[in-house]
N, C-alpha and C positions, 0 to 999 in steps of 0.2 A: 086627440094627442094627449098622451097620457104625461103624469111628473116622471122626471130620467130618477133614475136609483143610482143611489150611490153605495160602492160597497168601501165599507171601514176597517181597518185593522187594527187600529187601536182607539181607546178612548180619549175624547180631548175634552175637558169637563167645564173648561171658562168660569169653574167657579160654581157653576150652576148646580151639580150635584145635590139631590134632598139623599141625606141619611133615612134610613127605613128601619134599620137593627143594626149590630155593633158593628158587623161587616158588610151589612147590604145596603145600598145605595140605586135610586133611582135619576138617571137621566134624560130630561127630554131634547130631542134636536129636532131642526126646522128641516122639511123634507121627509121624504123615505129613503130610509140609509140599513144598508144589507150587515148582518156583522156576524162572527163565526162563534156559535154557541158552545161551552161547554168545553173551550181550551181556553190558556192563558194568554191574557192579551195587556198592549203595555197602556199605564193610566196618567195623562198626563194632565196637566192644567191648558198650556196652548200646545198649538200643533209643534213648535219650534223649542217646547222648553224642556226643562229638566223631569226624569221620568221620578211619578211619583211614587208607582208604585205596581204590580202585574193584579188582573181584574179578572173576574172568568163571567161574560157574560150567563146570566139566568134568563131572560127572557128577554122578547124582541116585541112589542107591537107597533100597528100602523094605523094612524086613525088621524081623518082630518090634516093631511098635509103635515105630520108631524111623527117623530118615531119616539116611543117611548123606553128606553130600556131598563132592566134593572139589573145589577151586576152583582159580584161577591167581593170585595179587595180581599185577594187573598196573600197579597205581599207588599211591608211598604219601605219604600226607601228611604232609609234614615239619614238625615242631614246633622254631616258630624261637622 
C-alpha cells in the first residue's frame, strides 16, 4: 500500500519557507504532494489567509515521505 498523493494548487508556506536567493525559496511538506511546474501559482502563509503573493514552482522532489519544493516569488502582495 503505497502514501496517497496529493495534488496542490497553491503554496501554503506556515512560515516555514527557507529563503535560497532574493526570489527563491525552498519549501518542505509532510507527504508526497503533486504541484504544476513552471506557471503561476498563489503563495499564501495558511490555507485560509490573505494571499501573499503569485510563486512559479522550480522544482519538485520526493524523498523520504516528504516533498521538497523550491519556488521563484515572482509577485508580492503589498499591504497597504
Amino acid at each position: 500500500m503505497g502514501m496517497p498523493l496529493e495534488l496542490n494548487t497553491m503554496i501554503v508556506t506556515k512560515g516555514k519557507e527557507k529563503r535560497l536567493d532574493e526570489n527563491y525559496f525552498s519549501l518542505v511538506k509532510e507527504g508526497y504532494r503533486l504541484y504544476p511546474l513552471d506557471i503561476p501559482v498563489e503563495v499564501k502563509r495558511t490555507i485560509d489567509g490573505d494571499l501573499n503573493g503569485m510563486g512559479v514552482i522550480r522544482k519538485v522532489e520526493w524523498e523520504n515521505s516528504q516533498t521538497l519544493i523550491t519556488y521563484q516569488l515572482v509577485s508580492l502582495n503589498s499591504t497597504n
